[in-house]
C-alpha positions in Angstrom: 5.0 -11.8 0.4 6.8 -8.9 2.2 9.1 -8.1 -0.8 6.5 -7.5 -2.8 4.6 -5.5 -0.6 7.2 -4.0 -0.2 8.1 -3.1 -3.8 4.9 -2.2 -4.8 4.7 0.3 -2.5 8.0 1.9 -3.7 7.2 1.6 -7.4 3.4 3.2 -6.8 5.2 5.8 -5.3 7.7 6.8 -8.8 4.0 6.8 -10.8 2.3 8.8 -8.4 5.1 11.5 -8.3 5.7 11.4 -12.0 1.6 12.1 -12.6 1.8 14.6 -9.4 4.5 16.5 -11.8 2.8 16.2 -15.1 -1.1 16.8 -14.6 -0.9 19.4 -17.8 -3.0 16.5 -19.9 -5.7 16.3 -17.3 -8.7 18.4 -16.4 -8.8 20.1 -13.1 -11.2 17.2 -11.3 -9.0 14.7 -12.8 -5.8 16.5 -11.6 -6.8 16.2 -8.4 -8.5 12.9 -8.1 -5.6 11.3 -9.9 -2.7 11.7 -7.0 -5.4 10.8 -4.0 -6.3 7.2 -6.1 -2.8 6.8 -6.7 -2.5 8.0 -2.8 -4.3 5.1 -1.6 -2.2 2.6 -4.2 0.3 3.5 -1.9 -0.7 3.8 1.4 -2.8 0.8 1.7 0.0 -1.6 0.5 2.1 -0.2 3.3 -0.6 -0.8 5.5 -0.5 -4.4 4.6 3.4 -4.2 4.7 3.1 -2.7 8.4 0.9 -5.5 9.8 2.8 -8.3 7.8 5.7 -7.0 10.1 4.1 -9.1 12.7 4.4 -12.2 12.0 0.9 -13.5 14.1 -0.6 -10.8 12.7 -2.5 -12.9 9.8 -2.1 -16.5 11.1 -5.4 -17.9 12.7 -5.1 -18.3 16.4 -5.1 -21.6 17.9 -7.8 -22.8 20.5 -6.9 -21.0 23.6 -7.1 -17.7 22.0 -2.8 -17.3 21.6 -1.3 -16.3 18.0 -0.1 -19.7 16.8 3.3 -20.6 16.1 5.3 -19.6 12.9 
């Protein structure tokens, strides 16, 4: 699961560059809406990639209230 959040990130971030670079086909609203949709197609994978890091992070926790074991 964290490789491909992992790569997704990465590759969202080569397509928003390349349509940051090349809004000529677009109108003016679109230019600008484009990169901050594509923004959050990055940013909220490495979100998820950030609290995967933790390994208890999405694990229900046992009884006593403690993070169960991996």
């Amino acid at each position: 699961m964290r490789t491909a959040l992992t790569a997704y990130p990465v590759s969202s971030v080569a397509h928003l560059l390349f349509h940051a670079s090349h809004p000529e086909p677009l109108s003016a609203a679109s230019a600008a809406g484009f990169p901050a949709l594509l923004g959050t197609a990055v940013l909220l994978p490495a979100a998820l990639v950030w609290l995967a890091a933790d390994g208890t992070v999405f694990r229900e926790p046992d009884p006593a209230g403690r993070p169960s074991a991996p």
